[in-house]
mmCIF file as Biopython writes it, N, C-alpha, C and O atoms, coordinates in Angstrom:
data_model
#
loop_
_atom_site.group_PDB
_atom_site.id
_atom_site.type_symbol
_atom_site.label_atom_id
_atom_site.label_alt_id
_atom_site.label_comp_id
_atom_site.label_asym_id
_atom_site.label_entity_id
_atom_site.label_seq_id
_atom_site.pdbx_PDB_ins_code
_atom_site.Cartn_x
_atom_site.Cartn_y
_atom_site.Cartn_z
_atom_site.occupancy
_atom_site.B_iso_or_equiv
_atom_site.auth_seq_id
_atom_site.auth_asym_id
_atom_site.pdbx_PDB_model_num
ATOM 1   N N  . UNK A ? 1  ? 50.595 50.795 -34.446 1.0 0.0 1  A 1 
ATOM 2   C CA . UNK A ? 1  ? 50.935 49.498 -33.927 1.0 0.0 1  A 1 
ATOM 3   C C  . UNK A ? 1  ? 51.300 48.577 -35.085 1.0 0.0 1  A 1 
ATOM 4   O O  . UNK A ? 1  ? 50.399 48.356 -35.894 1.0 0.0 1  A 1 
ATOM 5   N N  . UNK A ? 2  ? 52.665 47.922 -35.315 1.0 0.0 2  A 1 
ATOM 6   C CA . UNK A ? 2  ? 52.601 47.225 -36.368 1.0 0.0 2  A 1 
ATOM 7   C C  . UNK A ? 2  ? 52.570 45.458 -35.476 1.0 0.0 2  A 1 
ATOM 8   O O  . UNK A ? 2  ? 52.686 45.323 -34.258 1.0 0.0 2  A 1 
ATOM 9   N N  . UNK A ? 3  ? 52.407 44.442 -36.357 1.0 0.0 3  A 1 
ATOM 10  C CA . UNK A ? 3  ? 51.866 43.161 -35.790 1.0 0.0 3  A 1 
ATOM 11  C C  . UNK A ? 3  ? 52.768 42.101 -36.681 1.0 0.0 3  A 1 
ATOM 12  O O  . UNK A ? 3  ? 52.872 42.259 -37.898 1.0 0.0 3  A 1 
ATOM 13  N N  . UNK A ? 4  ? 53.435 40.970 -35.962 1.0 0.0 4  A 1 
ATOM 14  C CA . UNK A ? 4  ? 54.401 40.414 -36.999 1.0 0.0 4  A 1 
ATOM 15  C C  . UNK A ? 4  ? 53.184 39.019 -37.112 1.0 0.0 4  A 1 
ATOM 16  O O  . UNK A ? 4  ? 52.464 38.778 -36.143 1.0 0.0 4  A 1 
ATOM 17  N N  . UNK A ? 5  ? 53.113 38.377 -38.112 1.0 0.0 5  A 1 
ATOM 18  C CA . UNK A ? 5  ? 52.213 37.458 -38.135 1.0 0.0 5  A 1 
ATOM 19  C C  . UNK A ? 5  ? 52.751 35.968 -39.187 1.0 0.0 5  A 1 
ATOM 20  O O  . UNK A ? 5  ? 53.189 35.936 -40.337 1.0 0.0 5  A 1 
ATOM 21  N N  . UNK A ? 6  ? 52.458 34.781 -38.117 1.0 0.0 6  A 1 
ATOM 22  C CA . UNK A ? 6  ? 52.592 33.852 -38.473 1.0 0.0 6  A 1 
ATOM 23  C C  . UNK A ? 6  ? 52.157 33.120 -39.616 1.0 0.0 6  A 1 
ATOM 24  O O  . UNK A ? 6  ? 51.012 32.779 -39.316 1.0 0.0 6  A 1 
ATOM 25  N N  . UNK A ? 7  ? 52.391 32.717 -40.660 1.0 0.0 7  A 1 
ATOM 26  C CA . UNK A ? 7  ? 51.623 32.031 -41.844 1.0 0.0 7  A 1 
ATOM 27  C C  . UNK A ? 7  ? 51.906 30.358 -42.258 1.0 0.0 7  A 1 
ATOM 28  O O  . UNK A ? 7  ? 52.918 29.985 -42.852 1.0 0.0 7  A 1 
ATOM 29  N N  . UNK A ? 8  ? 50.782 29.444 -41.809 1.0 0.0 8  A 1 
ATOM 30  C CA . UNK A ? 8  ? 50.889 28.193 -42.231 1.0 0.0 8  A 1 
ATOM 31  C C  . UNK A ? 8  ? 49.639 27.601 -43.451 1.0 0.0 8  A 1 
ATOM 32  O O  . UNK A ? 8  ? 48.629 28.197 -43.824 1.0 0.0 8  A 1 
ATOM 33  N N  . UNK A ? 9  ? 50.017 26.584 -43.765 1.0 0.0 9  A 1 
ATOM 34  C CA . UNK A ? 9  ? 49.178 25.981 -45.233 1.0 0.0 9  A 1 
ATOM 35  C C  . UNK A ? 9  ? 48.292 24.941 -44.484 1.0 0.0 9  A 1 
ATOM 36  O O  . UNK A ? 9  ? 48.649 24.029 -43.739 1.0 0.0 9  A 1 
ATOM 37  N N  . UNK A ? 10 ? 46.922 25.354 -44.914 1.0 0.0 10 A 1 
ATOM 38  C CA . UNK A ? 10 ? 45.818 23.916 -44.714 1.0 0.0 10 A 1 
ATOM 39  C C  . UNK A ? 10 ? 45.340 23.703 -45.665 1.0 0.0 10 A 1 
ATOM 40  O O  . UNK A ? 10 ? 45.269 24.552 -46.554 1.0 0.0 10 A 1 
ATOM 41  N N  . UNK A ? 11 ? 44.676 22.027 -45.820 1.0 0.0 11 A 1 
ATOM 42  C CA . UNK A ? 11 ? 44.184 21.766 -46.547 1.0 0.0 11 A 1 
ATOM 43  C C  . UNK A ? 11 ? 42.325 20.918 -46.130 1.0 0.0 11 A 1 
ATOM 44  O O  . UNK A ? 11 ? 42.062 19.854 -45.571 1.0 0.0 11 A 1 
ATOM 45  N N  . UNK A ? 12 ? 41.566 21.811 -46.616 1.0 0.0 12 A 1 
ATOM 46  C CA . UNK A ? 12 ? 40.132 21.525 -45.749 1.0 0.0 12 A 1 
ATOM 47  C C  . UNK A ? 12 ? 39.563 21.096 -46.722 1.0 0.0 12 A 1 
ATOM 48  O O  . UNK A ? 12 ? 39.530 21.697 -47.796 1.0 0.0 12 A 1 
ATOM 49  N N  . UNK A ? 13 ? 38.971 19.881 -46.480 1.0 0.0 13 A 1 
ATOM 50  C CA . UNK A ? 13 ? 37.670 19.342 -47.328 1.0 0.0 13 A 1 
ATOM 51  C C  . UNK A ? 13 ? 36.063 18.934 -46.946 1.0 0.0 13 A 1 
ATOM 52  O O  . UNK A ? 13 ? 35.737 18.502 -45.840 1.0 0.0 13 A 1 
ATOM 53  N N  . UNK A ? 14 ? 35.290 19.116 -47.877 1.0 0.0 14 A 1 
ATOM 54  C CA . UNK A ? 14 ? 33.693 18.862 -47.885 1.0 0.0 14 A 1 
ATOM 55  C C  . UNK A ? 14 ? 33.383 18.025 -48.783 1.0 0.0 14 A 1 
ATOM 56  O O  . UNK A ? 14 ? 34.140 17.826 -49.734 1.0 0.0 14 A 1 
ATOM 57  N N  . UNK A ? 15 ? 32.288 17.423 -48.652 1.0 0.0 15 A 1 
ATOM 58  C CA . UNK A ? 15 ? 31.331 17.322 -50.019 1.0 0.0 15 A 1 
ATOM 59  C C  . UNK A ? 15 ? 30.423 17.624 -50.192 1.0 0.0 15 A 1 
ATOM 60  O O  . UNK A ? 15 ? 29.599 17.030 -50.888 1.0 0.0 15 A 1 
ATOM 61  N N  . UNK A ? 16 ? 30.233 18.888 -49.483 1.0 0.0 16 A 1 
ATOM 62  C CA . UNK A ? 16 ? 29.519 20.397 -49.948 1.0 0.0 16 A 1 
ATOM 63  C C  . UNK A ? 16 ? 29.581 21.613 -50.512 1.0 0.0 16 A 1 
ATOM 64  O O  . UNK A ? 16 ? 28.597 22.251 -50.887 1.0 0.0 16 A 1 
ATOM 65  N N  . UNK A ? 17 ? 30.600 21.926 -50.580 1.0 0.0 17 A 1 
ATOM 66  C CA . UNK A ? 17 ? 31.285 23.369 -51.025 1.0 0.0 17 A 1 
ATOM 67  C C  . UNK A ? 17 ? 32.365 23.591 -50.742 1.0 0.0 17 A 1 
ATOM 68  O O  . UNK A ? 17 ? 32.921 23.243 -49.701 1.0 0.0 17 A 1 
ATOM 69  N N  . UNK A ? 18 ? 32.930 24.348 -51.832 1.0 0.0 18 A 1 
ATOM 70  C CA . UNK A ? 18 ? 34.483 24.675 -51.372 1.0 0.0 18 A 1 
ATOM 71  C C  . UNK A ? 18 ? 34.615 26.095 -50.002 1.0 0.0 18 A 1 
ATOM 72  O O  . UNK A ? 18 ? 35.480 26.623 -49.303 1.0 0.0 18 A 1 
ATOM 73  N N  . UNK A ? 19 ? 33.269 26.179 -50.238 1.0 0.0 19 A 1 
ATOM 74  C CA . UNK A ? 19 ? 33.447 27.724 -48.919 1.0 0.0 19 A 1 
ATOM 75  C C  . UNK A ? 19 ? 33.217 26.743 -47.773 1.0 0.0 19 A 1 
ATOM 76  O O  . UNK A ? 19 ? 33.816 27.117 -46.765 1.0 0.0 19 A 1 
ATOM 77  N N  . UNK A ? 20 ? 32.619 25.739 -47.626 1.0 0.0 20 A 1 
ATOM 78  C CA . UNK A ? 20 ? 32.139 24.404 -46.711 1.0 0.0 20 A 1 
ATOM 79  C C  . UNK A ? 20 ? 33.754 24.280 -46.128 1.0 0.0 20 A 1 
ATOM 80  O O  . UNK A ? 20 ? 34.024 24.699 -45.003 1.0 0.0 20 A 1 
ATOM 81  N N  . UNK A ? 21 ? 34.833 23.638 -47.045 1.0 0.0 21 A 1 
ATOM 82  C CA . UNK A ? 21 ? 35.733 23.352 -47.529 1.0 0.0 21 A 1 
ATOM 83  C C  . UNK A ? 21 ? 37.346 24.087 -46.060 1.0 0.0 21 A 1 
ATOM 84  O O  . UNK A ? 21 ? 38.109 23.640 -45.203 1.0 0.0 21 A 1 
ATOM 85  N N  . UNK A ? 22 ? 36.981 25.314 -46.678 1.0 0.0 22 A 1 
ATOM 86  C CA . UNK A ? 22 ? 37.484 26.325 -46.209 1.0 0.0 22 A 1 
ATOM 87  C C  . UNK A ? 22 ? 37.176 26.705 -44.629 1.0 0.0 22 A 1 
ATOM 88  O O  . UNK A ? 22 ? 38.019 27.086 -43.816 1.0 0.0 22 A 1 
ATOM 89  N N  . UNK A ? 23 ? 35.788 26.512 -44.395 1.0 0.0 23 A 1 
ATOM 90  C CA . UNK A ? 23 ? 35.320 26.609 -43.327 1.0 0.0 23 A 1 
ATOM 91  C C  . UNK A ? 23 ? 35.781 25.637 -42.161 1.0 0.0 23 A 1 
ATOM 92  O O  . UNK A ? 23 ? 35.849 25.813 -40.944 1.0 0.0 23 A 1 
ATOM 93  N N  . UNK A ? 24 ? 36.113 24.396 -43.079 1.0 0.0 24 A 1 
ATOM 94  C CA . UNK A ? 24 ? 36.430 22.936 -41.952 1.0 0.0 24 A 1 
ATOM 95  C C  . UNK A ? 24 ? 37.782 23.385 -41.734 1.0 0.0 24 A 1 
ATOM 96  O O  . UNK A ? 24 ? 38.216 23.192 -40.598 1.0 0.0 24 A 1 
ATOM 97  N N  . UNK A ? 25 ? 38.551 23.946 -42.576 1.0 0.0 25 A 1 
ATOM 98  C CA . UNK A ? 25 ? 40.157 24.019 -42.145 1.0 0.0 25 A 1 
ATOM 99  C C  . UNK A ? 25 ? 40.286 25.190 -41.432 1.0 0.0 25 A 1 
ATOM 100 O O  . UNK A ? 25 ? 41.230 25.099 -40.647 1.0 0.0 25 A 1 
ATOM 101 N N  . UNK A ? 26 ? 39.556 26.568 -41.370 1.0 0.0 26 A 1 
ATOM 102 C CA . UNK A ? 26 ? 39.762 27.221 -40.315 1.0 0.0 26 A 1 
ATOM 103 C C  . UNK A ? 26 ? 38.932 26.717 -38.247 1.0 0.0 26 A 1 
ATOM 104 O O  . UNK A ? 26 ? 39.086 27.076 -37.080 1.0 0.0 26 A 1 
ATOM 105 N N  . UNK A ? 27 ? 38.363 26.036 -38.806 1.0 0.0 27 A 1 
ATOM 106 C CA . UNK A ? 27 ? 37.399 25.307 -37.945 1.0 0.0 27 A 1 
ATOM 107 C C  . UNK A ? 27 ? 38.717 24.463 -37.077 1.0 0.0 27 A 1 
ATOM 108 O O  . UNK A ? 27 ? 38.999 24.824 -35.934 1.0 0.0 27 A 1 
ATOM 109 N N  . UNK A ? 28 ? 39.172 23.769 -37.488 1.0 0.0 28 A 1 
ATOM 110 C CA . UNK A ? 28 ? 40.184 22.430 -37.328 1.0 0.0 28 A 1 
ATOM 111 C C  . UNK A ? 28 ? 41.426 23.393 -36.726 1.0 0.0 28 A 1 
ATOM 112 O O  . UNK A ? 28 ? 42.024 23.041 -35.709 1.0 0.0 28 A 1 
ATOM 113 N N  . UNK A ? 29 ? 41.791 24.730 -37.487 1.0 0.0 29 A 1 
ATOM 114 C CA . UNK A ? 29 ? 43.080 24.906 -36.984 1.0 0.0 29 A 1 
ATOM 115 C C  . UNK A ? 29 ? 42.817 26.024 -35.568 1.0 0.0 29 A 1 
ATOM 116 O O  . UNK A ? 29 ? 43.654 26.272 -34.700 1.0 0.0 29 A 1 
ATOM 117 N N  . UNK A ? 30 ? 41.436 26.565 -35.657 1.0 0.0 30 A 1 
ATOM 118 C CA . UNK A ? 30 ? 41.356 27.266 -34.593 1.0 0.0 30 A 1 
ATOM 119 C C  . UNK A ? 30 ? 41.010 26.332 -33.277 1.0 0.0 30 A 1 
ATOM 120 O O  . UNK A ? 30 ? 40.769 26.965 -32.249 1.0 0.0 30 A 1 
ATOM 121 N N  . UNK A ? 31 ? 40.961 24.875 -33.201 1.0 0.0 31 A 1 
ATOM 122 C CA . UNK A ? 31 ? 41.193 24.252 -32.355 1.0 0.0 31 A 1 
ATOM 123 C C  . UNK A ? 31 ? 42.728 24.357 -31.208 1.0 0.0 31 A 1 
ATOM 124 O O  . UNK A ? 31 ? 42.760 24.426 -29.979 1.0 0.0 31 A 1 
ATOM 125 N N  . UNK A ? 32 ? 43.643 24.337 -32.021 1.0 0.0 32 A 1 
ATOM 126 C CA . UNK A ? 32 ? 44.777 24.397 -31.486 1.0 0.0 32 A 1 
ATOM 127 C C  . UNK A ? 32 ? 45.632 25.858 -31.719 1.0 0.0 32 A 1 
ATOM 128 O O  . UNK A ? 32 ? 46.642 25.849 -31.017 1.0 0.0 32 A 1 
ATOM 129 N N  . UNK A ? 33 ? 45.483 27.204 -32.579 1.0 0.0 33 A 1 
ATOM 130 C CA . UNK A ? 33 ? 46.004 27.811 -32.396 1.0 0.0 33 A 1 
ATOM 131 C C  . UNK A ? 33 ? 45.226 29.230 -32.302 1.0 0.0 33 A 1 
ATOM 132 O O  . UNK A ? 33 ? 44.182 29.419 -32.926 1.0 0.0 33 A 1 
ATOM 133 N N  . UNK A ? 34 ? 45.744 30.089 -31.575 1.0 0.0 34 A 1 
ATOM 134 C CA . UNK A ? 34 ? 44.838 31.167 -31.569 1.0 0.0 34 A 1 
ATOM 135 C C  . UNK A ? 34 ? 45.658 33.060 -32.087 1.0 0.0 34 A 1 
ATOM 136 O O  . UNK A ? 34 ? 46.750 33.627 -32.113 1.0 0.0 34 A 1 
ATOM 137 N N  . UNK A ? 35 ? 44.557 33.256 -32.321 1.0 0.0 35 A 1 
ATOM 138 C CA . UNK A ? 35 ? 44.522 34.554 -32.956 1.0 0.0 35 A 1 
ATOM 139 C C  . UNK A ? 35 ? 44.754 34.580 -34.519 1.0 0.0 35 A 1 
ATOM 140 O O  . UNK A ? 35 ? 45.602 35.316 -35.025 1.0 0.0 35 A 1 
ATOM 141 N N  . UNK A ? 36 ? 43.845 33.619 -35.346 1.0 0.0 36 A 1 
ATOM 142 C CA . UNK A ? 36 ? 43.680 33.592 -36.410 1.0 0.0 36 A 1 
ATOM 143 C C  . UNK A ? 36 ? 43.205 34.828 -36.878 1.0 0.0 36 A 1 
ATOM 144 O O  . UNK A ? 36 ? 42.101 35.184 -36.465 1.0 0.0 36 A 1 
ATOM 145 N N  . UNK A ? 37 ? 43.925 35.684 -37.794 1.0 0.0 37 A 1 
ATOM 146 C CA . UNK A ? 37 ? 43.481 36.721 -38.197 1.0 0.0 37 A 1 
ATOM 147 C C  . UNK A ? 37 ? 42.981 36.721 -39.977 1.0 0.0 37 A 1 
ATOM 148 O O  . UNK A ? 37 ? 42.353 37.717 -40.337 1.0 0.0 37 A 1 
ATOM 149 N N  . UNK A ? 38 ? 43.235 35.737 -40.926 1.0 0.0 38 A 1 
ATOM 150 C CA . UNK A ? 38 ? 43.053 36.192 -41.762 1.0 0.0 38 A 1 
ATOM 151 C C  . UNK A ? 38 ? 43.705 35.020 -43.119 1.0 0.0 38 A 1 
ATOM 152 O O  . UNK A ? 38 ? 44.906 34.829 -43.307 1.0 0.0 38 A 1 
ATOM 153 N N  . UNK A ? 39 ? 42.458 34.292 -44.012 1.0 0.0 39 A 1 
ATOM 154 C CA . UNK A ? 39 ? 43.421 33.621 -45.071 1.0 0.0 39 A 1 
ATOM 155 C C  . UNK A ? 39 ? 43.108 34.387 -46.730 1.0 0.0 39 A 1 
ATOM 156 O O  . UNK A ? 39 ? 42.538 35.317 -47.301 1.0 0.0 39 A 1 
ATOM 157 N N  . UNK A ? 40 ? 43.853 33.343 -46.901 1.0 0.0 40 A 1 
ATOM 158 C CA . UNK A ? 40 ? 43.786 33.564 -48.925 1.0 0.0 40 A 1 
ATOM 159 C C  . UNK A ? 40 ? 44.121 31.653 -49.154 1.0 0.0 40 A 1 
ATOM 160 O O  . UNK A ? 40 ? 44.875 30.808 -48.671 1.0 0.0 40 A 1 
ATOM 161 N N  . UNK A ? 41 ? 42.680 31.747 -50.519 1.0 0.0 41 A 1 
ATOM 162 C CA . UNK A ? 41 ? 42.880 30.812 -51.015 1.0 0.0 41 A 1 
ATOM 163 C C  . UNK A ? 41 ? 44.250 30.722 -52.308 1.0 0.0 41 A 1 
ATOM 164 O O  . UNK A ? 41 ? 44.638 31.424 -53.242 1.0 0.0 41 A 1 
ATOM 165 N N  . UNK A ? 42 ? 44.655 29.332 -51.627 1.0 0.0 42 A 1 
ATOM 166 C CA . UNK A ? 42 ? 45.836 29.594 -52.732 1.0 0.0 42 A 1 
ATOM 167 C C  . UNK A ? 42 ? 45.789 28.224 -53.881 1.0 0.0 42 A 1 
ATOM 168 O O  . UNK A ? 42 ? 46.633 28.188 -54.776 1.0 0.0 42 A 1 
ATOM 169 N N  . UNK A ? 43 ? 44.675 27.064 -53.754 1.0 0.0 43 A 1 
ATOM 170 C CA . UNK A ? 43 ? 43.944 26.491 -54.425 1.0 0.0 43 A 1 
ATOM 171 C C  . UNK A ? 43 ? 42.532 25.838 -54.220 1.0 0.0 43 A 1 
ATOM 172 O O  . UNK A ? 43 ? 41.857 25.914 -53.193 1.0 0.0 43 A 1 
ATOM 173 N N  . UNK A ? 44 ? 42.284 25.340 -55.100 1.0 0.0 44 A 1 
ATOM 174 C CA . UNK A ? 44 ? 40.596 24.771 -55.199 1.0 0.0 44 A 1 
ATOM 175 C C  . UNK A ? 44 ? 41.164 23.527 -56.357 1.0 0.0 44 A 1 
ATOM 176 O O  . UNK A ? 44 ? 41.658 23.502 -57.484 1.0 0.0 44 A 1 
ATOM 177 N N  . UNK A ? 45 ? 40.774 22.622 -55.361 1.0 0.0 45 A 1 
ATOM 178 C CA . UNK A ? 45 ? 40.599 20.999 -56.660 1.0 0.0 45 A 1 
ATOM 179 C C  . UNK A ? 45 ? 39.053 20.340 -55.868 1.0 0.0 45 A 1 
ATOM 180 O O  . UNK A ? 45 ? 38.411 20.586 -54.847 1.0 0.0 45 A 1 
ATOM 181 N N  . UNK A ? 46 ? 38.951 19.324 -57.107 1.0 0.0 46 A 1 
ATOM 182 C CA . UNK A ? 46 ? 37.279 18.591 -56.345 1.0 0.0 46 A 1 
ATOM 183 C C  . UNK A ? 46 ? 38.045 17.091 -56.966 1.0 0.0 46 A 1 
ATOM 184 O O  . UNK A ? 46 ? 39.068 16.911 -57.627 1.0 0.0 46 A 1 
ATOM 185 N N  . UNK A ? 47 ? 37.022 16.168 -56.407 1.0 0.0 47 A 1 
ATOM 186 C CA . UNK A ? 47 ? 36.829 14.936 -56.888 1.0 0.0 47 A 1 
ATOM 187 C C  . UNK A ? 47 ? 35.968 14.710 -57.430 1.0 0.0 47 A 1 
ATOM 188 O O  . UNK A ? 47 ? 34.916 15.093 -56.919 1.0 0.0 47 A 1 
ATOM 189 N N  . UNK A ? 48 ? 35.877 13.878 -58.927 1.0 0.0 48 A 1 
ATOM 190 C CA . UNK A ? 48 ? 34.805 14.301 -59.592 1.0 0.0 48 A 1 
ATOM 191 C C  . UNK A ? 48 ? 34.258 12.064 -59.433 1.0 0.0 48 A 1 
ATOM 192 O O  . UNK A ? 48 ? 34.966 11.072 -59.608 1.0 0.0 48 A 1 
ATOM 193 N N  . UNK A ? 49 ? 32.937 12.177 -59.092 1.0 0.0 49 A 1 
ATOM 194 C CA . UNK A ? 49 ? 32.355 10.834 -59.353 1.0 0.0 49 A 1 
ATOM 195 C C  . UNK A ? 49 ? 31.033 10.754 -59.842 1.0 0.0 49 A 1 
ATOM 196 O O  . UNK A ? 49 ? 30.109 11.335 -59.273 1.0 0.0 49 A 1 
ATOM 197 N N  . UNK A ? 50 ? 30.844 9.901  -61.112 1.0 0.0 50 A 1 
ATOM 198 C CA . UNK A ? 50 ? 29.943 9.523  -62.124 1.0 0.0 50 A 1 
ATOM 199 C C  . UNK A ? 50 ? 29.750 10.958 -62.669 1.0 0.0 50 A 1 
ATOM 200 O O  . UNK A ? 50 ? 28.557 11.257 -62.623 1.0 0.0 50 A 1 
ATOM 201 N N  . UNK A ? 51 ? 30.316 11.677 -63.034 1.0 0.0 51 A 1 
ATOM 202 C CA . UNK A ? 51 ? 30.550 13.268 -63.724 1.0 0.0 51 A 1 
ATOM 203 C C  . UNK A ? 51 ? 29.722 14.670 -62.921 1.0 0.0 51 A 1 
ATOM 204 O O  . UNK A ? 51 ? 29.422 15.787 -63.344 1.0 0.0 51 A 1 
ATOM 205 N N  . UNK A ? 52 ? 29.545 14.024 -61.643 1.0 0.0 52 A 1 
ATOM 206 C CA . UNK A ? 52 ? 29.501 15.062 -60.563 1.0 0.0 52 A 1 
ATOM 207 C C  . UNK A ? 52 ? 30.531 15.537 -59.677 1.0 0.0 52 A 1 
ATOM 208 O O  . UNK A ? 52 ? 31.504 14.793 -59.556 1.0 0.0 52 A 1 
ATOM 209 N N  . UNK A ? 53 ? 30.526 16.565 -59.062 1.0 0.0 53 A 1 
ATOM 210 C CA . UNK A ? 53 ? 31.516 16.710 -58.012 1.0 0.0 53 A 1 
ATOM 211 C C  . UNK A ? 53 ? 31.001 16.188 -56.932 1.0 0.0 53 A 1 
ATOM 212 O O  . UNK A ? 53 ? 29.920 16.386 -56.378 1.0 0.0 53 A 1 
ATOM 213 N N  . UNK A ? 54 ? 32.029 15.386 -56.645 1.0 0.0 54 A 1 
ATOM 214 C CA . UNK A ? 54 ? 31.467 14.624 -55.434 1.0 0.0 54 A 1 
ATOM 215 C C  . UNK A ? 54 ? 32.637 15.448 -53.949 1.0 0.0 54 A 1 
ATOM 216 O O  . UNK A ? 54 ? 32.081 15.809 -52.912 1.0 0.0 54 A 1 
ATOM 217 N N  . UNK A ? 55 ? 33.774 15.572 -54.074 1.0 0.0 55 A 1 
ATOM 218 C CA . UNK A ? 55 ? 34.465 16.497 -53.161 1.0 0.0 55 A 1 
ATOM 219 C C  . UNK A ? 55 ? 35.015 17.489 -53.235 1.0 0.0 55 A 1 
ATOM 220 O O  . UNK A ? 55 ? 35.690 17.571 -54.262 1.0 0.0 55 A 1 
ATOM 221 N N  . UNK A ? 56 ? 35.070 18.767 -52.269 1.0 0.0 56 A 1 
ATOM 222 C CA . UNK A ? 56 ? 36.421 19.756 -52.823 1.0 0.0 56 A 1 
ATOM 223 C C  . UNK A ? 56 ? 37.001 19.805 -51.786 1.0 0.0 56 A 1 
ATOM 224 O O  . UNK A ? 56 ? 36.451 19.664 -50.694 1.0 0.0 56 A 1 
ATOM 225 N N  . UNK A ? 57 ? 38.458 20.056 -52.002 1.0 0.0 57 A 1 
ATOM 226 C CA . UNK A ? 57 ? 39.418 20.248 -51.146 1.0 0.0 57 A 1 
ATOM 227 C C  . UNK A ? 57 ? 39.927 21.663 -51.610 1.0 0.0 57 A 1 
ATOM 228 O O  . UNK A ? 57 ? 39.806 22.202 -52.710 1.0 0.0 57 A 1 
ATOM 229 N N  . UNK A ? 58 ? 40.484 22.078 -50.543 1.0 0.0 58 A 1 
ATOM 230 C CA . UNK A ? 58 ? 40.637 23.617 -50.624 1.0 0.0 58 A 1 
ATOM 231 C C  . UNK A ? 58 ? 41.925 24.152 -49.921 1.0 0.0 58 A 1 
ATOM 232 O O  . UNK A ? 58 ? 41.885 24.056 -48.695 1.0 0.0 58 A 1 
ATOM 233 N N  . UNK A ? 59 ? 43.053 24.694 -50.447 1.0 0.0 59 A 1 
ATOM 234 C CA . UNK A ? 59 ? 44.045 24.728 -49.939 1.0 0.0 59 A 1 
ATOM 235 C C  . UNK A ? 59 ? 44.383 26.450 -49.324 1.0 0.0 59 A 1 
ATOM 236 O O  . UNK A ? 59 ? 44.620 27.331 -50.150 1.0 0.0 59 A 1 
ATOM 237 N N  . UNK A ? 60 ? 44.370 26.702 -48.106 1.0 0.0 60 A 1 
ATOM 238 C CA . UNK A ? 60 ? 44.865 28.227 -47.643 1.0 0.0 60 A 1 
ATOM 239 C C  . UNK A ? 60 ? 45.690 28.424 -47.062 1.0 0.0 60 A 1 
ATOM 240 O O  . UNK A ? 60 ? 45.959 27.623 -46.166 1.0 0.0 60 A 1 
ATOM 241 N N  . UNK A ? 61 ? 46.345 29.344 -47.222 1.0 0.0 61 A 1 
ATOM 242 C CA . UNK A ? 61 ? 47.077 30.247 -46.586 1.0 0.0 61 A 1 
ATOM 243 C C  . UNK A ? 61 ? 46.270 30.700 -45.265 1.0 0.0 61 A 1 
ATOM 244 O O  . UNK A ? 61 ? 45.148 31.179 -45.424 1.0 0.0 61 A 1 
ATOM 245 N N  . UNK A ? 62 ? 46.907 30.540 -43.717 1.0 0.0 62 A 1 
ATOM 246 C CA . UNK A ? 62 ? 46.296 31.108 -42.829 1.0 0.0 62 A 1 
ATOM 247 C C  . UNK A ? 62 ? 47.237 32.140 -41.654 1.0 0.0 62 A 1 
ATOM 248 O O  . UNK A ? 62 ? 47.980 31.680 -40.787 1.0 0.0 62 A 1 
ATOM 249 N N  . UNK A ? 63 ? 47.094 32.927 -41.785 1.0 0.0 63 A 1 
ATOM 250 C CA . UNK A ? 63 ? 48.345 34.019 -41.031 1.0 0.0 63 A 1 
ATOM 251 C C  . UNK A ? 63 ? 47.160 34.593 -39.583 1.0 0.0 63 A 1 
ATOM 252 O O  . UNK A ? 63 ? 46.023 35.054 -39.488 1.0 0.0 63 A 1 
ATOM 253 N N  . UNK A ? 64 ? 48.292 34.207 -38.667 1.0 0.0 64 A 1 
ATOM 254 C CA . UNK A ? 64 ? 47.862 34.479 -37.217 1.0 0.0 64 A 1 
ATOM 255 C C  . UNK A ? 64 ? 48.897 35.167 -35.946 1.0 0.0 64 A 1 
ATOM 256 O O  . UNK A ? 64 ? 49.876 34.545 -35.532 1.0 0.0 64 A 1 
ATOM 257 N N  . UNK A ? 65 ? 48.569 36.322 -35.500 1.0 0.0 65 A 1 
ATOM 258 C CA . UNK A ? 65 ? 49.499 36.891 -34.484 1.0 0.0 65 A 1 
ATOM 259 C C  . UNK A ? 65 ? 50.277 36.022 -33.371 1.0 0.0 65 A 1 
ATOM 260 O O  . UNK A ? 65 ? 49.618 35.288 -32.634 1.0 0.0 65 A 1 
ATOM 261 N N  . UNK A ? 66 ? 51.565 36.097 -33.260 1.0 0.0 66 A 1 
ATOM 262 C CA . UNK A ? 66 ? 51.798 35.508 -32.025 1.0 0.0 66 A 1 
ATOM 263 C C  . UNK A ? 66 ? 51.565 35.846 -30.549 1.0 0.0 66 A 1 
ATOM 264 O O  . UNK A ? 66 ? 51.716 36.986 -30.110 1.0 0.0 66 A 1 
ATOM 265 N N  . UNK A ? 67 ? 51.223 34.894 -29.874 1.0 0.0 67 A 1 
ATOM 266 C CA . UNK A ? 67 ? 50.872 34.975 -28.243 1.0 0.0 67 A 1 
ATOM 267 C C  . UNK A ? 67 ? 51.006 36.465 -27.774 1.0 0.0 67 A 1 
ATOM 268 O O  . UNK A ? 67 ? 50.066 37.202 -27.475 1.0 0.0 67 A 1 
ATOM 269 N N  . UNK A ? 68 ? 52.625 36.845 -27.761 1.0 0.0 68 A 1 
ATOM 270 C CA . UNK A ? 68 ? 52.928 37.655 -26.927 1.0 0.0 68 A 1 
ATOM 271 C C  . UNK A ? 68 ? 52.638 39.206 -27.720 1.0 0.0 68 A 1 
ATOM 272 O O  . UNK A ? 68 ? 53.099 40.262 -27.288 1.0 0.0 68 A 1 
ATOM 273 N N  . UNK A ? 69 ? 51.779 39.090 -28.961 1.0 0.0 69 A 1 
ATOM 274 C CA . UNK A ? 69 ? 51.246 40.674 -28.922 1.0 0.0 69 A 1 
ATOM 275 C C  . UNK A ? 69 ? 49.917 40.725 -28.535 1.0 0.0 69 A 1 
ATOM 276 O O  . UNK A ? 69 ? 49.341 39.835 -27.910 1.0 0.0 69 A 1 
ATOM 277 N N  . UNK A ? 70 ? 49.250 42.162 -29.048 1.0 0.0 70 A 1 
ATOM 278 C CA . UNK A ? 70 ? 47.899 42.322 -28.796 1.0 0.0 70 A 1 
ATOM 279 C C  . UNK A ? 70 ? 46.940 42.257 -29.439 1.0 0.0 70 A 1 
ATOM 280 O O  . UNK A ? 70 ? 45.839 42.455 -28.926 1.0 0.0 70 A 1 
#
């Protein structure tokens, strides 16, 4: 069975972790689209305040089957 698969860019943030991070943007996009199969991070930045990290934002790649396969 081969599967043709869709690929769009999110960008998810915490100010807990960048896996936190990652988690909110597959969270957010599986609201509206379905059959998320699978990402890759394609960056990691933070915000840094009083010389802590105070945010990360996390940028992925997210590739998902369309409707009409299985």
């Amino acid at each position: 069975m081969s599967h043709v698969y869709k690929i769009i860019e999110l960008t998810g943030s915490s100010p807990i972790s960048s896996d936190d991070a990652i988690r909110n943007a597959i969270a957010a996009a599986s609201q509206s689209l379905h059959h998320l199969r699978w990402f890759e991070v394609v960056e990691n930045r933070g915000h840094i305040e009083a010389g802590v990290v105070a945010h990360w934002q996390v940028t992925i790649k997210v590739g998902f089957t369309l409707d009409n396969e299985s």
